[in-house]
C-alpha positions in Angstrom: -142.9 -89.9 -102.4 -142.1 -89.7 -98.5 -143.9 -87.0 -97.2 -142.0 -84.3 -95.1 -141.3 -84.1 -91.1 -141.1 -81.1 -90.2 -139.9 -82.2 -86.5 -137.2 -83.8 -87.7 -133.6 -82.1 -89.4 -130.8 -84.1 -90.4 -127.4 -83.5 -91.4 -126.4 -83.0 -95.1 -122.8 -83.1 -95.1 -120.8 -86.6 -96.2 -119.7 -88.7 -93.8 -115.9 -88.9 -92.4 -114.1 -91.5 -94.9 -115.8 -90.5 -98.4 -115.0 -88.6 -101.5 -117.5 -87.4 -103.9 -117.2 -86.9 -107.2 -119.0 -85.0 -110.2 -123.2 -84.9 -109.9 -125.0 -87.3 -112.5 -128.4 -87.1 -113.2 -130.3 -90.6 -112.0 -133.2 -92.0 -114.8 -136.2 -90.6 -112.5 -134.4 -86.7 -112.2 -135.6 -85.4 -115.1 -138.5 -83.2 -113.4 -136.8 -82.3 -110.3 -134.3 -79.9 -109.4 -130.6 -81.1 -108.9 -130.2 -79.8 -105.3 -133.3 -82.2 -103.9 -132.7 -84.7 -106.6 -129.0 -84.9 -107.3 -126.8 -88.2 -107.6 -123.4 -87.9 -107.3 -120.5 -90.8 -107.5 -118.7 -92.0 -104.3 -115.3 -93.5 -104.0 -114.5 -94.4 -100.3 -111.5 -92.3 -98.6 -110.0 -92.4 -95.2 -108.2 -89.7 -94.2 -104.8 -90.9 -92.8 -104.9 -88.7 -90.1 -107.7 -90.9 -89.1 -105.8 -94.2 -89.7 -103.2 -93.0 -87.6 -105.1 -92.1 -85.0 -106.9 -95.5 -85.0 -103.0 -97.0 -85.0 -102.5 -95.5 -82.0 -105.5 -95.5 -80.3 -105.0 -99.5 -80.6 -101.3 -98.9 -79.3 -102.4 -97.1 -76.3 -105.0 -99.5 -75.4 -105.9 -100.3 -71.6 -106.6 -103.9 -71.6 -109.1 -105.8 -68.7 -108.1 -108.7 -66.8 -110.2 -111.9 -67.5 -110.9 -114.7 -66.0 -108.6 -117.7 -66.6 -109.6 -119.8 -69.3 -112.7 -118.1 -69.9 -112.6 -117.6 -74.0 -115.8 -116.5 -74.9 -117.9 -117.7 -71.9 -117.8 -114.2 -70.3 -118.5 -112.1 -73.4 -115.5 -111.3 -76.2 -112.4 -113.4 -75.7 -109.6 -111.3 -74.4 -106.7 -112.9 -75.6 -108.2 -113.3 -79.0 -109.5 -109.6 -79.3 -105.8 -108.2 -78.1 -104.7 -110.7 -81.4 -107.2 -109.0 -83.4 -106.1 -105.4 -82.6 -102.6 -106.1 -82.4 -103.0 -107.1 -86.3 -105.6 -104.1 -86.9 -103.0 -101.8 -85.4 -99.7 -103.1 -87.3 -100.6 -105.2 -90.5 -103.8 -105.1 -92.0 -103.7 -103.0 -95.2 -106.8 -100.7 -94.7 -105.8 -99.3 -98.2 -105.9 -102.2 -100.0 -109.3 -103.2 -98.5 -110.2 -99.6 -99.6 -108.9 -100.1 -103.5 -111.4 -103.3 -103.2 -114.2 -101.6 -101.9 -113.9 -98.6 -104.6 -114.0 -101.1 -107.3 -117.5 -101.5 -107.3 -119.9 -98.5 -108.5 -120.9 -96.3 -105.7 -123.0 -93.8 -105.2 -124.9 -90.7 -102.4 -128.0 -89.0 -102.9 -130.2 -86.4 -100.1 -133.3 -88.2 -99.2 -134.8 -86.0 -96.0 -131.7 -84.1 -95.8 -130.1 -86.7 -95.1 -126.8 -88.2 -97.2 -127.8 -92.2 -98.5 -125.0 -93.9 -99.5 -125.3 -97.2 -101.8 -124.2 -99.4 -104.6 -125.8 -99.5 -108.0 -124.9 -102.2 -110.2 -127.2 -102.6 -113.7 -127.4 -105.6 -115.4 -127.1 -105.9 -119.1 -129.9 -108.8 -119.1 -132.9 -108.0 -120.9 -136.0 -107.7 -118.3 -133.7 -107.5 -115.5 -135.7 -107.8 -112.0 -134.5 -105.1 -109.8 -133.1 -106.4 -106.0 -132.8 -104.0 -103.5 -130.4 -105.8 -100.7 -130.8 -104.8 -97.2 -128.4 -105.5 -94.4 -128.9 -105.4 -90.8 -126.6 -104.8 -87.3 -123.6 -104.9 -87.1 -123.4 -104.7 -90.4 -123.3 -102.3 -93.5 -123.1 -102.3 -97.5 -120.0 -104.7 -97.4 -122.2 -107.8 -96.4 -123.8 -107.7 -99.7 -120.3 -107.7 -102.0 -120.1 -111.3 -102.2 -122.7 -112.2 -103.4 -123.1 -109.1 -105.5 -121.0 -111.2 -108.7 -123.7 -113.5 -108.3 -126.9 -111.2 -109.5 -125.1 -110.3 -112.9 -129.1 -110.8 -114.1 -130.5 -108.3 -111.5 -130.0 -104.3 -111.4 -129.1 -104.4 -107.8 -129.4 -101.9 -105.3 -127.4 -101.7 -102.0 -127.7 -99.1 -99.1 -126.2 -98.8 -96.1 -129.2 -97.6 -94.1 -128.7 -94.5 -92.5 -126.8 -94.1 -89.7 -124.3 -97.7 -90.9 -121.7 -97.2 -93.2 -121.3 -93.7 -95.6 -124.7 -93.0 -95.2 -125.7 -90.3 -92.6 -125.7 -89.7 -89.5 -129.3 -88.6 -87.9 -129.1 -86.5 -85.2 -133.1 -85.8 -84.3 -135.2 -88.2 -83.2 -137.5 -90.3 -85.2 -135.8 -92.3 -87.8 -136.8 -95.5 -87.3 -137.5 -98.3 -89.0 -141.1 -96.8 -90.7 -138.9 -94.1 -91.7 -135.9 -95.5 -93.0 -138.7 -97.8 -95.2 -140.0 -94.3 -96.8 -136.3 -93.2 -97.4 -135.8 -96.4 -99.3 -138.8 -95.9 -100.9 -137.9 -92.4 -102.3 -134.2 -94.1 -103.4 -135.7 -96.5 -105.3 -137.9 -93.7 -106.7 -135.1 -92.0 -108.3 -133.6 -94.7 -109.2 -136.4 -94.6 -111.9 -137.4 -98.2 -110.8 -141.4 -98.8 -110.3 -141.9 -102.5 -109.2 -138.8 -104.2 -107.4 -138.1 -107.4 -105.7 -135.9 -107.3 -101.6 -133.4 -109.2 -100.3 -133.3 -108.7 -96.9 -132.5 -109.8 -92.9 -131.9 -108.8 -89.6 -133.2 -105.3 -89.4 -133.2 -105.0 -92.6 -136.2 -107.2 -92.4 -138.1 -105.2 -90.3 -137.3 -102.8 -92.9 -138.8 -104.6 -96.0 -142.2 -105.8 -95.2 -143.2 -102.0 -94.5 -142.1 -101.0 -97.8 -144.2 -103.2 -99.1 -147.1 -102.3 -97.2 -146.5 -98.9 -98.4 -146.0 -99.4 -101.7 -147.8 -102.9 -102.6 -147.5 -102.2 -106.4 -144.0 -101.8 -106.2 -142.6 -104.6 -104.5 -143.1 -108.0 -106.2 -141.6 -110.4 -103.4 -140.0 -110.3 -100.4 -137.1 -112.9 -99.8 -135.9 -112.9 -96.0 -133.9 -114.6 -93.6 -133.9 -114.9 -89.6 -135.3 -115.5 -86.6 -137.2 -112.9 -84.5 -135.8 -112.4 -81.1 -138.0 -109.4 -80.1 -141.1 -111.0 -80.3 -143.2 -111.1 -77.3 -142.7 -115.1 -76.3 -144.5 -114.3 -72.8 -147.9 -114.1 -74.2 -148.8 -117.6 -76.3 -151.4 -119.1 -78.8 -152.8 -122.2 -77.1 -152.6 -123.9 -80.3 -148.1 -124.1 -80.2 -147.0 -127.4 -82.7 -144.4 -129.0 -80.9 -142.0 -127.3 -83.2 -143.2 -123.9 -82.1 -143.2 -125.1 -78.5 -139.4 -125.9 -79.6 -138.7 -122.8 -80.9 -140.4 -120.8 -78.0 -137.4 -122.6 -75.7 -135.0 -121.8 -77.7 -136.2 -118.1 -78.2 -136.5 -117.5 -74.7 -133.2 -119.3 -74.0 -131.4 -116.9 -76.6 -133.3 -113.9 -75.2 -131.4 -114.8 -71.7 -128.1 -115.5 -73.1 -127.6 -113.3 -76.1 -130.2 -110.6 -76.4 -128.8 -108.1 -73.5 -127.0 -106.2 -76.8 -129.9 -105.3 -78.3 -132.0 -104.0 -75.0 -129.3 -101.4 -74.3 -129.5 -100.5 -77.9 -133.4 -100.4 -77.4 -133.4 -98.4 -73.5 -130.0 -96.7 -73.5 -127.6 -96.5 -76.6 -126.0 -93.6 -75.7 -123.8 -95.1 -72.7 -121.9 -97.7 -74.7 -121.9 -95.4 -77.5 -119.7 -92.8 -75.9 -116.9 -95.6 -74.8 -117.2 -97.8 -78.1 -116.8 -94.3 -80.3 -113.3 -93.8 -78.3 -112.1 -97.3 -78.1 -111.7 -99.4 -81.4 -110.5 -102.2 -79.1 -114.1 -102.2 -76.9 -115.8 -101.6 -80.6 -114.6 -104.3 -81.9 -114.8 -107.1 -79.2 -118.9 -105.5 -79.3 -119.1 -106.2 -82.5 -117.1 -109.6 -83.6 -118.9 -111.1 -80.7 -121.8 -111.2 -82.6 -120.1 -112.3 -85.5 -118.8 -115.0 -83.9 -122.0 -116.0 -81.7 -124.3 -115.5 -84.7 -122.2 -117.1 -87.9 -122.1 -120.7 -88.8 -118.6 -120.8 -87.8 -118.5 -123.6 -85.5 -116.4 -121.3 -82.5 -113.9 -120.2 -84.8 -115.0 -116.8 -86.0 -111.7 -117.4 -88.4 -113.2 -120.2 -90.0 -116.0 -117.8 -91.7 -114.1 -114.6 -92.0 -110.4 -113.8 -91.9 -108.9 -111.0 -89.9 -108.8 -109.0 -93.2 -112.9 -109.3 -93.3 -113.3 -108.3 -90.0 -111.4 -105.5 -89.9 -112.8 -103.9 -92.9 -116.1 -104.0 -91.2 -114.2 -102.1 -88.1 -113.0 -99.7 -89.8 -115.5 -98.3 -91.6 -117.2 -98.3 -88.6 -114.5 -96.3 -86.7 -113.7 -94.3 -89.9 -117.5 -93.0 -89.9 -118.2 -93.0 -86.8 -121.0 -95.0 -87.1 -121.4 -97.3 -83.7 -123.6 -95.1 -82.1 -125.8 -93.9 -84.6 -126.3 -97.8 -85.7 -127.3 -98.7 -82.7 -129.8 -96.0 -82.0 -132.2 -97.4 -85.0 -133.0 -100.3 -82.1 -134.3 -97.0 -80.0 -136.1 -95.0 -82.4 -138.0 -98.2 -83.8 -138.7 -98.9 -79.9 -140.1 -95.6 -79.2 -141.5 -94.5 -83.1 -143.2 -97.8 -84.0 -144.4 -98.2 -87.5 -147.6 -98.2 -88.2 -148.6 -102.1 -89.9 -150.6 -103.1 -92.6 -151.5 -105.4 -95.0 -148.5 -107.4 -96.6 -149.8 -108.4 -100.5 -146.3 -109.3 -101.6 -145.4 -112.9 -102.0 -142.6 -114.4 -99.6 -139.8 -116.4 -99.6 -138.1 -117.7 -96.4 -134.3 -118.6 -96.6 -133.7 -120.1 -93.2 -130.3 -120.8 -92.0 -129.0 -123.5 -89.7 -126.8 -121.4 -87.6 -128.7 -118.0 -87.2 -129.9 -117.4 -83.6 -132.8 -120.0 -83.0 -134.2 -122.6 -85.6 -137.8 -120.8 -86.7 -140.1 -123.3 -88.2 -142.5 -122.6 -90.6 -145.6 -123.2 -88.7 -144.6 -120.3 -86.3 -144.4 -117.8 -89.3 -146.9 -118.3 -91.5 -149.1 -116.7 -88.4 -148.3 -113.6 -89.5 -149.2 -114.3 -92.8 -148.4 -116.8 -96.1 -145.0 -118.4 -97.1 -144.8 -118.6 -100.5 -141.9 -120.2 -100.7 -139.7 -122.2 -97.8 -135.9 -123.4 -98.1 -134.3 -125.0 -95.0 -130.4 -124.1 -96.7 -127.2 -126.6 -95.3 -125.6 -124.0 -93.8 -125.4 -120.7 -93.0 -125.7 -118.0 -90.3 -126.9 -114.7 -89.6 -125.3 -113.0 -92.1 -126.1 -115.2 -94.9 -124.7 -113.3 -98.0 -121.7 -113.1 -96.4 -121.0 -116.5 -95.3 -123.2 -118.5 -98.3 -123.3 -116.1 -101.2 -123.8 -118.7 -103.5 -126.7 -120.7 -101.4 -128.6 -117.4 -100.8 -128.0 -116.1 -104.7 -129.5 -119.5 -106.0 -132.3 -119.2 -103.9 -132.9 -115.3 -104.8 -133.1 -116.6 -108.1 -135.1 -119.4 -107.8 -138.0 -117.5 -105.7 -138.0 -114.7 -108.6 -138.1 -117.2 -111.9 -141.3 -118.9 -109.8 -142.8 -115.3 -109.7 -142.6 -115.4 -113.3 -144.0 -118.3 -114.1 -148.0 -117.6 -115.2 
């Protein structure tokens, strides 16, 4: 079990947008008392006091000028944002987004007083694997539904870390991503399951290999996505392939270009959190510029997700008030670092043609051994949201060689 931090409180209470339902005892309950080790159902539910605020907060907007014919050269594209919002404010159907989300099993437990809001969906296979599913930023438990239809073999697991989605809020300092590993570690734990495979990218797989150098028993195998942006690509083996050399351009040519987003979040993520909290105009050109620059979408964020998709992201994000909190994980992993060590797990590397920088294998299996590598067709960043089926197949393909002798 996570051991306790006495430095660090956090809040208890749900966040804005939910509705909780009667407790239920999880399988792994049965020795614990119900106040530290209660499970309790969750069915999403916006107030509409909050709706129509967010109607006419996006009525009331101030626009900016741009510059002519700029699109998305200068950041989020003006005239396609003010589309966006004008639809967000006067025809999407939040509560039929809302009826969609509630029709998959939900649930909350305290973990570090500390609300953790997630899906549970058990298989009725016999020897069902497991699969916890971990998202990254900007993102939350709704990246995962896709492909959730997909994993009928799999008892599948799916957070929304805290401080993204319905989970909590934390307000101390601290939480980052060492800690949110041990909270994931202690869900799982009451879950009642003991050995467990992860799907994860993005920060999410940051997340994942600590859990498993935490708790090597438990997790079988790893199965990950993405390029690392963060990495230090000033100080250099000698011994760079010409495919690493590649990839070293491109890094430091995306860490020019694209990577300003996540050093605020890193150095100051209280400044744009205090005008995106107000604004769901400014949040969202922050957010579906990233959506755009990082999908496979070919410039057309419409050609991976319609306006419907988008805008359920938003407003769960406005509804929870969850843009700031988010973005301070990049912060507290900055300043807490984890403490590293020893990854046993086997690995399995899903690599997608349109997330930030081509990574090549050479350049990864520094760190440690692939065991299994799959250049997919397409793809992006947020690849169980744009190729549930590619990344499902693979999923599966990476656990059935696990189980061969």
């Amino acid at each position: 079990m996570r051991r306790a931090s006495a430095h660090r409180s956090h809040a208890t209470t749900l966040p804005q947008g939910a509705r909780q339902h009667t407790s239920e005892r999880g399988p792994a309950m049965s020795d614990a008392t119900p106040e530290s080790r209660s499970i309790e159902r969750f069915e999403v539910s916006v107030p509409e006091n909050v709706l129509g605020d967010l109607r006419e907060r996006l009525h009331r907007t101030r626009w900016t000028d741009a510059v002519v014919g700029a699109g998305w050269d200068y950041g989020a594209d003006l005239d396609y944002i003010h589309e966006l919002c004008a639809y967000w404010a006067d025809r999407f159907d939040w509560r039929a987004e809302e009826a969609g989300l509630n029709e998959v099993p939900q649930f909350c437990t305290e973990i570090e007083r500390l609300i953790i809001h997630f899906v549970h969906v058990r298989s009725d296979s016999p020897g069902a694997i497991p699969l916890l599913l971990l998202h990254g930023w900007p993102s939350c438990f709704i990246q995962m539904l896709k492909i959730l239809p997909r994993l009928a073999d799999f008892h599948v697991v799916v957070p929304d870390l805290p401080g993204f989605g319905f989970s909590g809020r934390p307000t101390q300092s601290g939480m980052g991503v060492g800690e949110v590993a041990d909270v994931l570690l202690d869900l799982m734990d009451r879950l009642g399951y003991e050995r467990y495979a992860i799907r994860a990218s993005d920060l999410g797989a940051g997340i994942a290999p600590l859990m498993a150098m935490r708790r090597p028993g438990a997790v079988v195998g790893l199965h990950l996505s993405g390029s690392d942006p963060s990495a230090d690509y000033d100080h250099l083996p000698d011994d760079l392939a010409p495919v690493e050399q590649q990839m070293v351009d491109d890094a430091r040519t995306f860490q020019r270009n694209e990577f300003a987003y996540a050093r605020l979040h890193a150095t100051k993520p209280q400044t744009p959190a205090i005008a995106l909290n107000d604004s769901p105009a400014g949040m969202a050109a922050w957010i579906v510029e990233k959506f755009r620059a990082w999908s496979d979408c070919g410039g057309d964020v419409e050609q991976r997700f319609s306006k419907d998709e988008l805008l359920t992201f938003l407003t769960v994000y406005w509804a929870t008030e969850t843009i700031g909190s988010s973005m301070r994980l990049y912060f507290e992993s900055a300043h807490h670092p984890p403490m590293w060590g020893e990854l046993r797990a086997p690995v399995a590397m899903a690599m997608l043609p349109a997330d930030m920088f081509p990574t090549p294998r050479e350049w990864v299996e520094r760190r440690g051994p692939v065991a299994r590598w799959v250049e997919l067709p397409r793809g992006g960043h947020f690849g169980e949201w744009e190729e549930p089926v590619l990344i499902a197949d693979d999923i599966r393909a990476f656990l059935a060689e696990l189980r061969e002798p």
